[in-house]
C-alpha positions in Angstrom: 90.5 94.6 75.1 87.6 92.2 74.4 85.2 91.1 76.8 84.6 87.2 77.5 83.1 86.6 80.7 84.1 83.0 82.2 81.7 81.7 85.3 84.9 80.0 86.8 86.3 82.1 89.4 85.3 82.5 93.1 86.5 85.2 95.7 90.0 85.4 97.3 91.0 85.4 100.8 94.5 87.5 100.4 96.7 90.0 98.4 97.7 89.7 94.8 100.8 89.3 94.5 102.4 86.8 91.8 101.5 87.1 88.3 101.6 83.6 86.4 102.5 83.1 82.7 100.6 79.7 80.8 100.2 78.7 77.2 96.5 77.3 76.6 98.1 74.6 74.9 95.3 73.7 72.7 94.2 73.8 69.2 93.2 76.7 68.6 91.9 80.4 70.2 88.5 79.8 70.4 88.7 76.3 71.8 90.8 77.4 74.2 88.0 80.1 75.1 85.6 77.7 75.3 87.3 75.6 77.8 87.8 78.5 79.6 84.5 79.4 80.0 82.8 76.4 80.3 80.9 75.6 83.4 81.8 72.1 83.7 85.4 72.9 82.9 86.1 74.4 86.4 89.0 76.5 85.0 89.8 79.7 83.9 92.1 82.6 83.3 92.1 86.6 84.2 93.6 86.9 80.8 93.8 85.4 76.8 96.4 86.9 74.7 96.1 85.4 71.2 98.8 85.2 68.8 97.6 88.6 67.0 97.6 90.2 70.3 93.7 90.1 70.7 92.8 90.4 74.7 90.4 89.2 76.0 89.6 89.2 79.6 87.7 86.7 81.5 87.8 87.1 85.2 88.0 90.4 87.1 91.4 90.7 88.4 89.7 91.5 92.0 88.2 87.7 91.8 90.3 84.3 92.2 90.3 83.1 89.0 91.0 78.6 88.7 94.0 78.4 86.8 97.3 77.4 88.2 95.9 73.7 90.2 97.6 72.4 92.9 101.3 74.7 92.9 103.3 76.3 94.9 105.6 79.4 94.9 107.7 81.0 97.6 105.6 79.2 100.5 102.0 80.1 98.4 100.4 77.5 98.5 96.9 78.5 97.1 98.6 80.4 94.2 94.7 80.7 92.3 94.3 83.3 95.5 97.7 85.1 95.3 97.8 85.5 91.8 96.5 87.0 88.4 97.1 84.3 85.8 97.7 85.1 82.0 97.0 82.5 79.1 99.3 83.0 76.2 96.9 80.9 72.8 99.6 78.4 71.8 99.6 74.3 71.0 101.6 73.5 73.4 104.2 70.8 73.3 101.3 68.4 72.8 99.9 70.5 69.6 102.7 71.9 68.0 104.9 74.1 70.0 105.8 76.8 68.8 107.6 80.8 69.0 105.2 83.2 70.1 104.9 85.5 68.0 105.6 89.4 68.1 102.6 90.7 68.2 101.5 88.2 71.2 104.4 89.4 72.9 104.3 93.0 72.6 100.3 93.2 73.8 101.6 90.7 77.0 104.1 93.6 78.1 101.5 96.0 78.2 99.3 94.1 80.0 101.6 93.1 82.6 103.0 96.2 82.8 99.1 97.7 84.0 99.0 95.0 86.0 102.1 95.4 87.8 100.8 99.6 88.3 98.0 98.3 90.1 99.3 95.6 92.1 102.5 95.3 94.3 103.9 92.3 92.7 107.5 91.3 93.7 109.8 90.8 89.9 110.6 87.5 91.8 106.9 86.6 91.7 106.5 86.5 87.8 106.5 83.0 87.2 105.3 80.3 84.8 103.0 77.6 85.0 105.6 75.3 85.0 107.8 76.7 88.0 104.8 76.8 90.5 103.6 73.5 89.6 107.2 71.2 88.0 106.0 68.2 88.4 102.6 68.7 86.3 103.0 71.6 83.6 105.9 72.4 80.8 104.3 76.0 80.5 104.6 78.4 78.6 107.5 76.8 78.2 111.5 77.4 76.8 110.8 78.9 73.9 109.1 81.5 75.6 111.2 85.4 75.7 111.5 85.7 79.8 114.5 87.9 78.9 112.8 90.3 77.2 110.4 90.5 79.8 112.9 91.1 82.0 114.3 93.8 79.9 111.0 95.3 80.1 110.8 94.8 83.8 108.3 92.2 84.0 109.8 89.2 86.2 113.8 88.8 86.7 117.1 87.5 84.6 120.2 87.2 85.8 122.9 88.9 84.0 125.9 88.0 86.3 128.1 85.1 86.5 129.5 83.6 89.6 130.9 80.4 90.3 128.2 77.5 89.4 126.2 76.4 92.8 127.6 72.8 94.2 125.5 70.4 93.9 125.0 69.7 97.6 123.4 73.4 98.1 120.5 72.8 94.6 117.6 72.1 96.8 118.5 74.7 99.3 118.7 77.8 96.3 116.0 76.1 94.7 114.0 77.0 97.2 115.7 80.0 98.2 114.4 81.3 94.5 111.0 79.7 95.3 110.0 76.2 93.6 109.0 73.7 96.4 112.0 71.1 96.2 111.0 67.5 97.8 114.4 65.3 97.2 112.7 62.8 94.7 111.9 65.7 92.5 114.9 67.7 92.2 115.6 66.5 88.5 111.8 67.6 87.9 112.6 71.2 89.8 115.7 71.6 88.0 113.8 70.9 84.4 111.2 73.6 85.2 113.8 76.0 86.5 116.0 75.3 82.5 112.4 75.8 80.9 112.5 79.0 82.4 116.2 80.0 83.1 118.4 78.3 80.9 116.2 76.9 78.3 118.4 75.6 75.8 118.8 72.7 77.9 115.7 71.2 79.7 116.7 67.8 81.3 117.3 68.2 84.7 121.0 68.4 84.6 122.6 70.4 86.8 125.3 71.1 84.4 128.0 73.4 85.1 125.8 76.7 83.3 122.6 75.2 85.1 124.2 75.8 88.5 126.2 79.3 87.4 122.3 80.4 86.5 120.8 79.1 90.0 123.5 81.1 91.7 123.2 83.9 90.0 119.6 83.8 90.4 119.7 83.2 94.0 122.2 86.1 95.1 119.5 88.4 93.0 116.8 87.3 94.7 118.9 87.9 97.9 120.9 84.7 98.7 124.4 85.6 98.8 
């Protein structure tokens, strides 16, 4: 693990207890670094994984490090001070989105997975970018591996089917799983939650697999 110290981070008022996936969605590494770094910025990570599965680490996981904006998960709603947040190097859909890559992967699962020995973080807590905060972010996005991660037991998958969730009862599993659901944003929730859970199809659909996912999600996280 490589050192990068970032000046962007401040101290926090409560437990850690959500771990939060991002891509940097910029150029390159080092510019991504930078940003992170940089005074005037005002952002930063705990974490960088690079696509050769360099880490570097830029905030002590013991400090509130600015990363996730305004979001919400679960009734958190200063996630920067629940949460250790990991940036995964990739373009981004603005840059070139793209797989990430094996190696990137591989060091991410054993990060997490010393993360997770040294903090009580809930499975249902292991999040992206994109499903504390729908209505800003797309990250890391659907071509990221959650199900590997799951696999590895890093965050959660469903592998059952039951009948697909009516429509009338979306916002109320929605939130049941954790996303903050407003009624003008549902289609927004339900775009993050594909990314995420069903990511061959990010449109905010609530197609007939959309809703078999969400109730299958929901009766894992304890929803019947």
């Amino acid at each position: 693990m490589r050192e990068r110290p970032s000046p962007n981070h401040g101290a926090r008022t409560g437990a850690i207890d959500m771990l939060v996936l991002h891509y940097t969605g910029m150029k390159s590494a080092e510019e991504a670094l930078e940003r992170l770094c940089d005074p005037v910025a005002q952002v930063s990570a705990h974490y960088v994984i690079d696509e050769d599965g360099t880490v570097w680490r830029l905030v002590p996981e013991e400090r509130r490090a600015w990363h996730a904006g305004p979001s919400s998960w679960r009734g958190i709603e200063d996630v920067n001070g629940a949460s250790i947040g990991i940036e995964l190097v990739n373009p981004g859909h603005e840059w070139g989105y793209r797989p990430f890559p094996e190696a990137q992967i591989a060091a991410l699962e054993d990060l997490a997975r010393g993360i997770l020995a040294r903090h009580a973080i809930p499975a249902r807590n292991i999040v992206g970018h994109s499903d504390a905060a729908p209505l800003r972010k797309q990250d890391p996005g659907e071509l990221f591996p959650w199900p590997r991660l799951a696999r590895a037991g890093i965050g959660l998958w469903p592998e059952t089917t039951p009948a697909p969730a009516d429509h009338a009862s979306l916002p109320r599993l929605l939130s049941v799983i954790g996303y903050k659901v407003e009624s003008a944003d549902v289609a927004a929730v339900l775009t993050a939650f594909q990314r995420h859970f069903r990511p061959a199809r990010c449109d905010g659909v609530a197609d007939d697999e959309t809703r078999t996912v969400i109730a299958a999600l929901a009766a894992l996280v304890g929803e019947a």
